[in-house]
N, C-alpha and C positions, 0 to 999 in steps of 0.2 A: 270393246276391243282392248285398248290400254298397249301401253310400250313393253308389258309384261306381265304375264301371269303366268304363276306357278304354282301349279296345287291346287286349280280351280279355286284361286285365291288365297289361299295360304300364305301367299306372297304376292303382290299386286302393283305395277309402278302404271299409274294413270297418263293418259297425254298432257293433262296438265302437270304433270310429275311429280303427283302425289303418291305418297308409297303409305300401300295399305298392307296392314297384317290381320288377318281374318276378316277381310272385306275387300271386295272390288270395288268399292264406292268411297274413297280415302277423301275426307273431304277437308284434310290438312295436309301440313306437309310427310309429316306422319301419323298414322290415324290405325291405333291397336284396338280391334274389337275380337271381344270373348266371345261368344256363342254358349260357351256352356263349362264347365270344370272347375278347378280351385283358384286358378291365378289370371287374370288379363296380361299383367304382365314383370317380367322381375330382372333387377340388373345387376351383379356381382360377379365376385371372383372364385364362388363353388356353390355347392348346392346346398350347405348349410344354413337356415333358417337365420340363426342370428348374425352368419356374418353379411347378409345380406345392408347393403347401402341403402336402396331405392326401391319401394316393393311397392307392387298395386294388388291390391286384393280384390276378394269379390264384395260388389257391394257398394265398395267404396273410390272413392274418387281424388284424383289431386289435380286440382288445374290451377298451371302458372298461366300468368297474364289476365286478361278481366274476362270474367265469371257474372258477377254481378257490376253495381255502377263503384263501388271501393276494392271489391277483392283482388288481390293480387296471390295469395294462395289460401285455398281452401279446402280441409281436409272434412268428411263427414263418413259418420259410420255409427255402428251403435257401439262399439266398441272399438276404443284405437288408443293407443299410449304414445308418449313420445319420451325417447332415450338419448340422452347426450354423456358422452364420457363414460360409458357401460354403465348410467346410470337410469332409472326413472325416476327418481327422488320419493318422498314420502309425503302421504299426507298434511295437506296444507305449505307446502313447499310451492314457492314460484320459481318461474325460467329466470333468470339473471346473466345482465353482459356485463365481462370484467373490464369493458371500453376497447378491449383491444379484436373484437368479434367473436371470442369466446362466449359460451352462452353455458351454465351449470343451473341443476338446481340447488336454490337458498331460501331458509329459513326466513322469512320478514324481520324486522327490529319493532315491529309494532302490525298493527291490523288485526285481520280477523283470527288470527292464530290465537289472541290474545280473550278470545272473544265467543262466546257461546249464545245462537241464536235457537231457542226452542218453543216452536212457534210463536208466540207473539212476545216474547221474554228475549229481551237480551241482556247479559249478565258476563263480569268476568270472570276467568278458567279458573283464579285464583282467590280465593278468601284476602292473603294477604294484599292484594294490588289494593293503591289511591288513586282516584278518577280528577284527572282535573280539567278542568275548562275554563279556557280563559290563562290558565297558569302551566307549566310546564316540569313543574315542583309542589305536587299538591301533599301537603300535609296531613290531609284526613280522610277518610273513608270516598267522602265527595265534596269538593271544593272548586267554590265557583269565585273566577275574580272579572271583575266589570270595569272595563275604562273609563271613563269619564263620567257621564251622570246615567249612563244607560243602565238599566233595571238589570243585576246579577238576577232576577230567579223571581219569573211570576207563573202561579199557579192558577187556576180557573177549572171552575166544578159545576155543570149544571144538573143541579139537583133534581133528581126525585124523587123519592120518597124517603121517607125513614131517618135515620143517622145515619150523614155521609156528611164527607169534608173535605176539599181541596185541599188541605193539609191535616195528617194525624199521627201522633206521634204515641209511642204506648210505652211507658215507662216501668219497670219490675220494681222490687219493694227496695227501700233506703238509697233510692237515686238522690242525685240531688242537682241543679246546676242545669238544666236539660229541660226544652219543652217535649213533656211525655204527660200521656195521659189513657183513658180507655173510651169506648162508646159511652154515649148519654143512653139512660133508658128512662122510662116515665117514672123511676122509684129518684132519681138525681134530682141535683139539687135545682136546675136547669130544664129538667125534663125531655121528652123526646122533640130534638129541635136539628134544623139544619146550620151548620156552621161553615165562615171560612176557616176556621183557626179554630181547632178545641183541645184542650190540653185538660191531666189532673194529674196530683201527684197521688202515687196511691199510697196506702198503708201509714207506717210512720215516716215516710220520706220526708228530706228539709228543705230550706234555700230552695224549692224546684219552682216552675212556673206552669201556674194552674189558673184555668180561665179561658175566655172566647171570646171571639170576635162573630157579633150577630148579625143577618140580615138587617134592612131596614125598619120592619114590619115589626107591630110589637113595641112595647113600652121595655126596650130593650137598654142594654149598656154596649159599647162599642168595645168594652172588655172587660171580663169579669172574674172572680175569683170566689173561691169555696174555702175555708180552713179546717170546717167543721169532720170533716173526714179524719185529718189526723192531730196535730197538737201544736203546729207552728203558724204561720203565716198564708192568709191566702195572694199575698203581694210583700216581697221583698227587694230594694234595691239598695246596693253599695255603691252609691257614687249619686250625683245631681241629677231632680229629676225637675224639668219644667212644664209648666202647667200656661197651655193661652189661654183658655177659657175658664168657665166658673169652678171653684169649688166647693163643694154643697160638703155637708155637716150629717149628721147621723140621723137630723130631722128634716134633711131635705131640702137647710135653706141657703141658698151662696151668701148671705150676713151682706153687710152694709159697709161702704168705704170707711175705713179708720178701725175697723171690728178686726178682733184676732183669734183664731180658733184653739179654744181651748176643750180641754177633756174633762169630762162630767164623772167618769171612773167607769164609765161601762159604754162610752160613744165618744163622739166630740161634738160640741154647740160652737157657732159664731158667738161671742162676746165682746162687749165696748170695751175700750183700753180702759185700765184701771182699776177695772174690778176684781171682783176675788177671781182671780184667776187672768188678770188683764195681760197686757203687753207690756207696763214697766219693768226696766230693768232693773234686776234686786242682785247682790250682793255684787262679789267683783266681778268686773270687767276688763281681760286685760287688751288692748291694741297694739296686734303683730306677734311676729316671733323675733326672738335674740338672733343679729346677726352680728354686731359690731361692738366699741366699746369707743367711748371720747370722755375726753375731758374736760372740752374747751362748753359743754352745755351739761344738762338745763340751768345750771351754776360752776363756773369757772375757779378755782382757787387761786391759781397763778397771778388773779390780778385783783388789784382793790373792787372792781365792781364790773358786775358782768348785767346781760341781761339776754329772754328767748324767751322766744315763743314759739310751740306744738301747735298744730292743725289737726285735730281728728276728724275725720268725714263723720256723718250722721250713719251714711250708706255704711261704716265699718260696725254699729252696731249689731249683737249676734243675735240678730231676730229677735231684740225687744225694741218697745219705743221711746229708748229715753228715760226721763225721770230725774229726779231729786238726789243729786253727789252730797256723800256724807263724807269722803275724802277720797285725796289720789295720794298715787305713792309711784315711787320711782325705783330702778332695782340699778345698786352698787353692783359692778362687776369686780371691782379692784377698790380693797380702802382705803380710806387715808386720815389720818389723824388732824387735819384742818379743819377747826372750827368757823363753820360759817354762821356772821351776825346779820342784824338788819334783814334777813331774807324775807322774801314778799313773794305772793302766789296769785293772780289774778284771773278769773272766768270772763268770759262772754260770747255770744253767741252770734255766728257770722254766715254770709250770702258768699265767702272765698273758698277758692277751692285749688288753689294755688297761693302763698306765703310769697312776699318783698322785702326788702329790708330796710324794714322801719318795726317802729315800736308800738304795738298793739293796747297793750294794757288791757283795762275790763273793769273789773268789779273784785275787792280785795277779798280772798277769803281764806287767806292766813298769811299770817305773820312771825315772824320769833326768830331761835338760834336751833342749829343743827350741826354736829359732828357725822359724819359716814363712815363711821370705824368697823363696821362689820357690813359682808358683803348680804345681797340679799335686796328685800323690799322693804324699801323703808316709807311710811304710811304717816300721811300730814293729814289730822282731824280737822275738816271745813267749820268756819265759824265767820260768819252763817253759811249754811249750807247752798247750793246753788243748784238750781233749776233748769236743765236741758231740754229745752221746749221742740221744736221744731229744725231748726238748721245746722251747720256744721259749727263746732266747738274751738274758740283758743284758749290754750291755756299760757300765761307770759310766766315768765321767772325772773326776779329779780335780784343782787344782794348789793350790799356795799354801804356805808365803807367795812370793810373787812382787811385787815392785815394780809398783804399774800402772802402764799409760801407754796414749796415744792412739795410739801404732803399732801397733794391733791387727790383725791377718788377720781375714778372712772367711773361713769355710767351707761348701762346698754343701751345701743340703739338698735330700730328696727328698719328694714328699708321698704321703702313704699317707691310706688310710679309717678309722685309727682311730688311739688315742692313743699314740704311740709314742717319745713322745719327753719328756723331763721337764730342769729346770735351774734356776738358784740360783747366786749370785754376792753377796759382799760384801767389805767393804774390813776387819773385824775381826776374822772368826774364817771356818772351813769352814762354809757355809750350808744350809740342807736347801733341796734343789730344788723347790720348793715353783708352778714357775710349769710348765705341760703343751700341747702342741703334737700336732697329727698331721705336722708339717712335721720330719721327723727327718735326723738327719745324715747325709750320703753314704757309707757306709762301704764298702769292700770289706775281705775274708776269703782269707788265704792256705792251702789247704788241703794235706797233704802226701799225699793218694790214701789212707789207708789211716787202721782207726778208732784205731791207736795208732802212726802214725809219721810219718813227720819225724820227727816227736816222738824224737829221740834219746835214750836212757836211760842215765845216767851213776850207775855204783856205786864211790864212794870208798872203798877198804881201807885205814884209817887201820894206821901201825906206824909207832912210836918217832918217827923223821924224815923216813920216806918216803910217799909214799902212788901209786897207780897210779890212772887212770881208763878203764876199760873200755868201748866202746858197743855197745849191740847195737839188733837190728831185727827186728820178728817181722809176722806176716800168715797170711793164708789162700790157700790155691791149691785148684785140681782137675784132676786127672789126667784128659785125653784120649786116651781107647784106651790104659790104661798108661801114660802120660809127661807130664811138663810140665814146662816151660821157667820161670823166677822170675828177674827180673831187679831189680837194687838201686836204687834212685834216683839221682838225680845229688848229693844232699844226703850219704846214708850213704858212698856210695863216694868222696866229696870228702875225708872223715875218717877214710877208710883209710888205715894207714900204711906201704898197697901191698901188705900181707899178703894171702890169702884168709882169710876166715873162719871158725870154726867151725860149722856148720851142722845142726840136730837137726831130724828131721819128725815129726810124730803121727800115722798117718790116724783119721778121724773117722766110718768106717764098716768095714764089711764088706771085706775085701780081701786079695790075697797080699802078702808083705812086702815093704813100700818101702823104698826105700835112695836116699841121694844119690851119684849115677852120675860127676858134676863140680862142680863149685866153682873161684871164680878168684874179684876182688875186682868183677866188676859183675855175680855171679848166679849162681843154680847149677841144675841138674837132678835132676829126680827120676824115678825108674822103678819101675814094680811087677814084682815079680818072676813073670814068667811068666805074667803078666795082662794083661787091656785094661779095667778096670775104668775108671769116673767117677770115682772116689770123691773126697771130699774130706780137706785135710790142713791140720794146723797148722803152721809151721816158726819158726823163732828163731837169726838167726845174730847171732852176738859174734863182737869182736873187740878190737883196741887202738886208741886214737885217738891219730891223728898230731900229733906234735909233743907228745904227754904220757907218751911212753914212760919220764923220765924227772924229772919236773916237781920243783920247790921250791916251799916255803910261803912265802908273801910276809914279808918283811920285817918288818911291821909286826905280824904275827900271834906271829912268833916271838921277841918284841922284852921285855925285862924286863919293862916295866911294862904288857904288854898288857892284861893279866886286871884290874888297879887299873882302866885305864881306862874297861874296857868296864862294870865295878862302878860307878863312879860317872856315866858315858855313858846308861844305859841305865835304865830306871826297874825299880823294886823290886816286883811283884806285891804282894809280903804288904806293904808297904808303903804304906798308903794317906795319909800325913801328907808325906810329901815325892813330888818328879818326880826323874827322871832329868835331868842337867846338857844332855845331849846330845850329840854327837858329829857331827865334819865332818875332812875332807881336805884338805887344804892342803900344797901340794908335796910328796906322797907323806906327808905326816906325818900320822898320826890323833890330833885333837886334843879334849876334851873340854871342851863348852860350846856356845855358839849360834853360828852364824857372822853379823858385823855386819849383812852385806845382810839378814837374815832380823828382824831387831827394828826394826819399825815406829817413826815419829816420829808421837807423839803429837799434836802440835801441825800435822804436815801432816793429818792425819786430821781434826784437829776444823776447820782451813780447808775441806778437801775435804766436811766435811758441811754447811759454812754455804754453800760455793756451790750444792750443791745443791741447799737450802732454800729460798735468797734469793738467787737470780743475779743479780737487779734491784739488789742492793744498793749494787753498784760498775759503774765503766763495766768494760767490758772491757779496758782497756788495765793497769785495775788490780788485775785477778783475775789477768790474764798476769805483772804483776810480780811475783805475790806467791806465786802458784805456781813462776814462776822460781826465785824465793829458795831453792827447795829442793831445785833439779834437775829440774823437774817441767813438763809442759805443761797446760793448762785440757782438753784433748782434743777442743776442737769448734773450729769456724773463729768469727770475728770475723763472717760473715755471718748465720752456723747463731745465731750467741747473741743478737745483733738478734732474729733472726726468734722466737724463744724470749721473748724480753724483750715484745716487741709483742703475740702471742699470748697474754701472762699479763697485758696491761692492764685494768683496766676499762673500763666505760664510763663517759664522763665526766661529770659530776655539777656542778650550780651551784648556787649559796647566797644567800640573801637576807640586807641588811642586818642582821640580827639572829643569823646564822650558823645559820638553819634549812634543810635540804636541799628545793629545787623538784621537785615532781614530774618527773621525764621526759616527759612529753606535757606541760604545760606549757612547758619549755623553748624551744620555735619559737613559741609566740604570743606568750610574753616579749620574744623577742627583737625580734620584726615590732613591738610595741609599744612598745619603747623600754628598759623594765623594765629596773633596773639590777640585774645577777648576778654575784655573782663566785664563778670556781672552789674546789675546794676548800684549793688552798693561800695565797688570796686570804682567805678566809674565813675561814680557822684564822690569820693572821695579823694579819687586825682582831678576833678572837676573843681572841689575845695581848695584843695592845696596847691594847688595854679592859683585860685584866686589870691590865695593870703599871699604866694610867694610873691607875687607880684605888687599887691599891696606895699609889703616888707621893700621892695624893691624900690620902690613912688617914694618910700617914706624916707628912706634911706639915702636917697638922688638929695633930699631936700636938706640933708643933717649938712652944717657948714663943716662942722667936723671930717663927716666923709666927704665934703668938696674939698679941703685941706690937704686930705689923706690922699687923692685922686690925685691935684694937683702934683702933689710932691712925687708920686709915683709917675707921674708924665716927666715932670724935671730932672730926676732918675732917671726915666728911658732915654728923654734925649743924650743925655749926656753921656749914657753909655753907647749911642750911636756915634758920639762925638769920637770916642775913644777909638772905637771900632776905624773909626774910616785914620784915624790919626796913624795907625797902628800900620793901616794897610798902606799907608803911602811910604811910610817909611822900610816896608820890605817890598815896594812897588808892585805891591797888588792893587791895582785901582779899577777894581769893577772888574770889567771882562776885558782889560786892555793888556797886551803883554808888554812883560817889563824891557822890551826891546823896538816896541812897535812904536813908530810916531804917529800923532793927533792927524787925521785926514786935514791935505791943507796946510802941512809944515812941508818946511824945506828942511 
């Protein structure tokens, strides 16, 4: 029935008052059904297509409210666009709200736009674009950065068959810097294998990095390298490279604690320290770099006697072990024309690794006089040479007595992490170095290659008048395949007197009998007989030193009165009540006593401590005089002792009439007021002169003279009082009484 139909439906209102259009059976509140033609249904304000609002097509469907269990509109069709602002937007364009319910389309600022998926390939639109992850600034083609300890980039390849690699990089020709490389094939150096990591550089490429990382399987390397392809290196690194496990040698062997790997000329072998080719250190050695310059070490000018001592660590050696010092030297940054006497050098070898301040000493291994007048390295010949065995090194410095002066040199220092340096200087006696620095002196170490040579060894055979001096030279070698070559230094063979040598071997293992095959004076050979052993050997050649085939005892040694002399020269051990007199040289003469320069003037010393005390004392012009007087300079400049003088002033202080000191913050409102102040040498002199006046005053009370003169001047006054009142009575002034007024009490 329904409350209306029109059209046999065309138009339809239900009793439950559903309005249907093309159906009788409206089973909403409105309910459009097609039957058949182009449109279900369309809602605008003319019949043109585009200006239409709301259009239903055939086909297609729009349902507001739920559809499914989320949809709230859903449109479907096989073909539908959607237009906002006369727009459908383009290709890879999204809907976008400008917040205010406007909705256009926009281009993304990143996504798929950027981005090309072709079937299993994805790749960016652009050559030039950087990929980064993890970073929002990538630098390079692809760059990965990783926070904290989590793995930036692991790769994983399960193999099968053939050449294939979790990672492979392919390099073109004169790369360099880059892991690149091409496939292995069975003709490679590696053959056909599977890899994580395989790299090569091809052609003449440089610096590149070539080599693998191999499965387990296999008598493999964990990385490996080829050079033989082109002309440089199959392994290159610029910078530190560290090793925790063994390192094997070109025959395979990790060598023995104390063994140092040396090079054979076409590999490297483990070898024991010492040998031809050991671990001593040979020639210079310098410890640190130039950062600084002092004056106050390794020897002092400025004062009669200084003293220091340097700490070198063992650890600071540059990859050798030590060895036999044939001299150190020290490098002048700034020179100076003061000659230093009495100076002294001493070695010894220490368990510290950290300097205190005290006085080290050691073992003397020179002595003598030094000037520093040109800057540089200046180089002290060891006598005897000294022995750097095992532990860390001091070296002390001593001088004095030495004259000071202001011509002092500077010496470089280096700076190190820890205490390495210690020193002490005074003008009375040798001082304990009691002041410590990490800023230590620039030393270098002359080494002679071997742990006991340079070191030349000289044996005296005393008889009657003659005596001969021998030198010899020993070391360690090892025989390759049977044989080895030993050759002398330029030091030993310089003290040959042209002879060859005597020459003895020990071997030190297992072996057929060695023998020396030649000998001449710069080295000799050794062979095993009938062997190719390694073995190692000790050897020991003597010989005669040049120019002492024949020597005499000096002069003065074999002179009558030598033995008196050196008796009263030299101090008595069991002797604890007297010194020895002393002894000194003097045109070849040995003479017993002090020599003048070495005995201090008393009287320059006690000036030199009161300038020190009280520089302000005197102007400068008058410390320069007085230091003159003795030969001597002040050692600072006239600007340097101003600035010194200024620096040690107070601040200045004013006084009030009664010579009590004004507070400091006071001071400025005194002054804005008027306030009279006077400094403190203003104030200590009306403080003075009160005193005397007053003195003068005490002294003067007591003269009878001025009691006399006092007197008489009171006898004077009264008497002029007398006059006075004589004077007023008679013109009847008396006091304050009128000359008509009677006495209170008259009649």
């Amino acid at each position: 029935m329904g409350l209306l139909n029109v059209g046999t439906g065309k138009f339809f209102v239900s009793d439950a008052g559903n309005v249907g259009i093309g159906t009788t059976s409206p089973a909403y509140k409105l309910h459009v059904q097609n039957t058949g033609g182009a449109s279900s249904a369309k809602i605008g304000y003319s019949s043109a297509y585009t200006d239409n609002r709301l259009f239903f097509g055939d086909g297609s469907y729009v349902w507001v409210g739920e559809y499914g269990a989320d949809d709230r509109l859903s449109l479907r069709g096989s073909s539908m666009s959607l237009q906002t602002n006369g727009s459908t937007g383009s290709a890879g364009q999204v809907l976008t709200a400008d917040g205010s319910g406007l909705c256009s389309w926009q281009t993304p600022s990143g996504g798929s736009s950027y981005w090309t998926l072709s079937g299993s390939n994805l790749y960016p639109n652009s050559t030039t674009y950087n990929v980064g992850i993890g970073t929002t600034s990538p630098g390079y083609k692809l760059q990965v950065n990783s926070p904290g300890s989590a793995t930036a980039i692991y790769a994983y390849k399960t193999i099968a068959s053939g050449d294939e690699a979790a990672v492979m990089g392919v390099g073109e020709t004169r790369n360099y810097g880059y892991l690149g490389g091409t496939r292995a094939t069975a003709s490679e150096p590696f053959g056909s294998f599977n890899y994580g990591v395989y790299g090569r550089v091809q052609n003449t490429g440089w610096g590149g990095f070539g080599g693998m990382f191999y499965n387990t399987s296999g008598n493999w390397a964990a990385l490996a390298g080829d050079a033989s392809i082109g002309y440089n290196y199959a392994g290159y690194f610029s910078g530190n490279v560290r090793v925790t496990g063994a390192f094997y040698d070109s025959y395979g062997n990790a060598g023995t604690s104390g063994q140092v790997l040396s090079s054979t000329g076409s590999g490297t072998q483990w070898v024991d320290g010492g040998g031809s080719g050991g671990s001593y250190c040979s020639g210079n050695v310098e410890f640190g770099t130039y950062s600084s310059t002092t004056r106050l070490y390794p020897w002092n000018a400025y004062y009669n006697y200084s003293r220091s001592t340097s700490l070198l660590l063992r650890s600071e050696l540059p990859g050798c072990d030590g060895g036999q010092i044939t001299a150190i030297a020290v490098y002048v940054g700034t020179a100076g024309s003061h000659n230093f006497t009495n100076m002294y050098i001493y070695m010894q070898e220490t368990t510290l690794s950290n300097l205190s301040g005290t006085w080290y000493g050691g073992t003397q291994v020179w002595s003598g006089s030094r000037t520093f007048n040109t800057t540089g390295w200046h180089s002290f010949t060891l006598s005897p040479s000294f022995r750097w065995d095992n532990n860390n090194l001091l070296i002390s410095f001593q001088h004095g007595y030495t004259g000071w002066t202001s011509n002092y040199p500077y010496f470089r220092t280096v700076s190190t992490s820890f205490t390495s340096q210690n020193y002490g200087y005074s003008d009375s006696g040798l001082p304990t170095p009691s002041y410590t620095t990490t800023a230590r002196a620039l030393i270098r170490l002359t080494f002679s290659g071997s742990r006991s040579g340079g070191g030349d060894r000289y044996v005296y055979i005393m008889g009657d008048s003659t005596w001969s001096e021998p030198i010899y030279k020993n070391g360690t070698a090892r025989l390759e395949s049977g044989r080895a070559n030993v050759s002398f230094d330029d030091v030993f063979v310089s003290k040959l007197n042209g002879n060859a040598p005597t020459v003895v071997v020990t071997p030190m293992g297992p072996s057929n009998q060695l023998y020396v095959a030649e000998v001449d004076a710069t080295g000799f050979s050794v062979v095993e007989n009938h062997g190719t052993s390694d073995v190692r050997f000790n050897w020991i050649a003597i010989a005669k030193h040049k120019g002492y085939e024949n020597p005499q005892l000096p002069a003065e040694v074999i002179a009558y009165d030598y033995n008196e002399k050196i008796s009263r020269g030299l101090h008595n051990d069991s002797d604890i009540r007297t010194d020895g007199e002393g002894l000194y040289f003097e045109n070849d003469d040995l003479i017993v006593g002090v020599h003048p320069s070495l005995i201090p003037d008393p009287n320059f010393i006690a000036l030199k401590e009161e300038f020190t005390e009280n520089p302000g004392k005197r102007s400068f012009r008058e410390w320069q005089s007085m230091f003159g007087s003795y030969g001597k300079e002040i050692g600072i400049s006239e600007e340097e002792y101003n600035r010194q003088i200024a620096s040690a002033q107070p601040e200045e202080a004013f006084f009030d009439e009664y010579g009590n000191q004004i507070p400091p913050e006071w001071v400025e409102e005194f002054k804005a007021e008027g306030v009279q102040m006077f400094s403190y040498e203003e104030a200590q002199e009306r403080r003075k002169q009160a005193y005397i006046d007053n003195a003068r005053a005490m002294k003067k009370a007591q003269d009878p003279e001025f009691q006399r003169e006092k007197e008489e001047e009171h006898r004077r006054e009264i008497e002029k009082h007398r006059k006075d009142d004589h004077r007023n009575n008679e013109t009847g002034k008396t006091g304050n009484i009128a000359p008509d007024a009677k006495p209170e009490g008259e009649k």
